[in-house]
C-alpha positions in Angstrom: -34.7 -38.6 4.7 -37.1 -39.8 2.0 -36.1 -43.1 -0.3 -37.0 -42.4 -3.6 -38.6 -45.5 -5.7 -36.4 -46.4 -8.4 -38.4 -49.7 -9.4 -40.7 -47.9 -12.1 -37.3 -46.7 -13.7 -35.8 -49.9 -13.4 -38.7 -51.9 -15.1 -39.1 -49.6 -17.6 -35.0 -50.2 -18.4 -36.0 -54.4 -18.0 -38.9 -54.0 -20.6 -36.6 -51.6 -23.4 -34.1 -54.5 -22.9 -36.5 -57.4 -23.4 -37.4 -55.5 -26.7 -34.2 -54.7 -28.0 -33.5 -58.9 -27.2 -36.7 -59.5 -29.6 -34.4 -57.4 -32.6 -31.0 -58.6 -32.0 -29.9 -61.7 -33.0 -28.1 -64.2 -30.8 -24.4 -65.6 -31.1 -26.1 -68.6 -31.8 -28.3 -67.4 -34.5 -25.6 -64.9 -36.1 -23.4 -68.4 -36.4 -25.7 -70.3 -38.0 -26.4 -67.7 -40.5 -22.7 -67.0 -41.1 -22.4 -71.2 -41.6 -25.4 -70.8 -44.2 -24.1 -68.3 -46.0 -20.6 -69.7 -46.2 -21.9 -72.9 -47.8 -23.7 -70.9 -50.1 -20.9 -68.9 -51.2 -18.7 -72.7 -51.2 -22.1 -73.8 -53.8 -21.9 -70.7 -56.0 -17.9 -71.3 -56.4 -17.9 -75.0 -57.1 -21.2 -73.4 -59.6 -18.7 -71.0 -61.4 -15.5 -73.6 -61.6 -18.1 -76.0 -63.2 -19.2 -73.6 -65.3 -15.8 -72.5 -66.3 -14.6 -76.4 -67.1 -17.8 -76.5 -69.4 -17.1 -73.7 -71.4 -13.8 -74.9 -72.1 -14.6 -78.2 -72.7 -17.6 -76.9 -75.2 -14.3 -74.6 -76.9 -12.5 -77.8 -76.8 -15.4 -80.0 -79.0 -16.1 -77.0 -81.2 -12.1 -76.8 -82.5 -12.4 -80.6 -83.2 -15.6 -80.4 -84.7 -14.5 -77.5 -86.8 -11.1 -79.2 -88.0 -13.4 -82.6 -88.7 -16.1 -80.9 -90.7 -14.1 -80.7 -94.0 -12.5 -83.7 -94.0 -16.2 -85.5 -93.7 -17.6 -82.9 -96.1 -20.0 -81.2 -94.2 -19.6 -77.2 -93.9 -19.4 -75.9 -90.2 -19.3 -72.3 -89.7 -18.7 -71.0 -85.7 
């Protein structure tokens, strides 16, 4: 009986693995992405609640501004 040479086959299999390695990313990368996107997300929130407080507190100035402006004399108009 004849044995039959499997090692072309097999290397072929090694080298289409070692590529598909080269396009996948590792648990280690894929973590440090997921942290980096996660503290971008925590930035654009804090962003947006900041943004929020401003525009109230702006609402906020204009109402006094607009019940001091006749009292003073000067016209105001929103």
């Amino acid at each position: 009986m004849t044995q039959i040479d499997f090692s072309p086959v097999f290397n072929y299999i090694d080298k289409k693995l070692e590529e598909l390695k080269e396009v996948f990313v590792t648990k280690e990368e894929f973590s440090r992405l997921q942290i980096s996107v996660d503290s971008l997300v925590k930035r654009f929130d804090e962003h947006n609640a900041e943004i929020a407080t401003l525009g109230h507190r702006s609402d906020r100035m204009e109402g006094w501004i607009g019940k001091a402006a006749p009292k003073v004399g000067i016209p105001y108009e929103t």
